[in-house]
N, C-alpha and C positions, 0 to 999 in steps of 0.2 A: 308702183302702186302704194297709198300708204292707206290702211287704215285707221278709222278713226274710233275711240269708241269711248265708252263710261264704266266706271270700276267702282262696286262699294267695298271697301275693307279698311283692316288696322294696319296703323305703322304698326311694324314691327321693330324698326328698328329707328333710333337718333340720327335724327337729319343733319346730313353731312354737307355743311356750307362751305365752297371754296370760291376764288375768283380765278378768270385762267388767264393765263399769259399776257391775252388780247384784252385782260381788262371785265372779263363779261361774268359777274353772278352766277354761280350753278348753285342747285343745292338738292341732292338726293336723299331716296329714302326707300326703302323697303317694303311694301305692303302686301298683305297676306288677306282675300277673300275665300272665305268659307262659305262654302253651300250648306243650310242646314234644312231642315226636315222636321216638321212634329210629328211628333207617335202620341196617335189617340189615346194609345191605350195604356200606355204608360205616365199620358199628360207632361211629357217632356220634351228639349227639342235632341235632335242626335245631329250630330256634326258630320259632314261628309266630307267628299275630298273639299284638298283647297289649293288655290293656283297662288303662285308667288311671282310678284313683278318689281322691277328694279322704275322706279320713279324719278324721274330729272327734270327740272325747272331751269329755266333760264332767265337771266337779267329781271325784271321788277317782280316777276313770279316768284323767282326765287330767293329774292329779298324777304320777301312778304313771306315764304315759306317757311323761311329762319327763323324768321318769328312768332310764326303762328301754328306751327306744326306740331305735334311731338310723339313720340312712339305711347303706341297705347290709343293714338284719339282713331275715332272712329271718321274717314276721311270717304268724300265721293273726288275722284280724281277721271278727268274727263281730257284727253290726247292722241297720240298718234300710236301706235303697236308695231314691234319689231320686234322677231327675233330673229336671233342668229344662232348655227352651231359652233362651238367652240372644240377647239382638239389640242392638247398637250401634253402630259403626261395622264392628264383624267381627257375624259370626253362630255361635253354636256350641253347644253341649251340654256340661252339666255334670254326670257323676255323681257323688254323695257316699254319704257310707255313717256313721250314726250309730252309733256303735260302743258298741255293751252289753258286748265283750269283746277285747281285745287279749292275744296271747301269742306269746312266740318259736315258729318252725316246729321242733321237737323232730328232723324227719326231717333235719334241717342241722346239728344241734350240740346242745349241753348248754345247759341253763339254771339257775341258782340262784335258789331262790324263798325270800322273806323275807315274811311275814304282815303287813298293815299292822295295828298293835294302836291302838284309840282306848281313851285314858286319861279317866275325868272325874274331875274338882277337887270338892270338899265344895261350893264356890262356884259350880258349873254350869255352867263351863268345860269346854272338851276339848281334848285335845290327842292329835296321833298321830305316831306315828313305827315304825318297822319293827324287826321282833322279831329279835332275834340270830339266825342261822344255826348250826345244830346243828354244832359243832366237832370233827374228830376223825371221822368219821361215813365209810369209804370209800366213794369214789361206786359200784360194782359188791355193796356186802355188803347181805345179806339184811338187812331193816330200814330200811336207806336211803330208801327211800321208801315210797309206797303200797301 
């Protein structure tokens, strides 16, 4: 059975880009959601528990994560859920989360998005690289986006 689900939270930690054996992009990362809560009475918010999950990206995901991730950014991260129990000298549980999609949280900040465009060669080749960002463009004018 897999589950699938959506996660708001922070890296916590510097995203760790490796290639493996076969060739294939990974790049993980840490992320920590927190439940928070306001208190009327105080007019603040309190922090409640927080879950912690191990995040991995594969192949153009995880290119793109490399680069656009970073501990600290506030991320909505949307995949698959697993955990497992671990046992060796400690004992403990690990959840991960297969990520089919990674994006900045929009409620925290702006984001700039560049399309990754694949080029092919007469030869059958490819290559890719990211499409110029629209110049000139005000972030608040009709048109700017969607």
């Amino acid at each position: 059975m897999t589950d699938n689900l959506a996660v708001r939270g922070i890296v916590a930690t510097e995203p760790r880009h490796l290639t493996s054996e076969g060739g294939i992009p990974i790049t993980s990362f840490r992320l920590v959601s927190t439940r928070r809560r306001f208190n009327r009475k105080t007019s603040s918010w309190k922090d409640r528990e927080s879950n912690w999950y191990t995040v991995s990206a594969f192949r153009r995901l995880a290119v793109s994560a490399a680069a656009c991730v970073a501990k600290g950014d506030p991320e909505v991260v949307c995949g698959r859920l697993s955990i497992r129990e671990w046992m060796g000298e400690k004992h403990g549980v690990t959840v991960e989360i297969e990520a089919d999609a990674i994006g900045h949280d929009l409620a925290w900040g702006r984001s700039v998005f560049s399309r990754t465009v694949v080029e092919l060669s007469l030869d059958g080749g490819r290559a890719e690289r990211a499409s110029p960002s629209p110049e000139g463009i005000p972030v608040d004018s009709p048109g700017a986006g969607p």
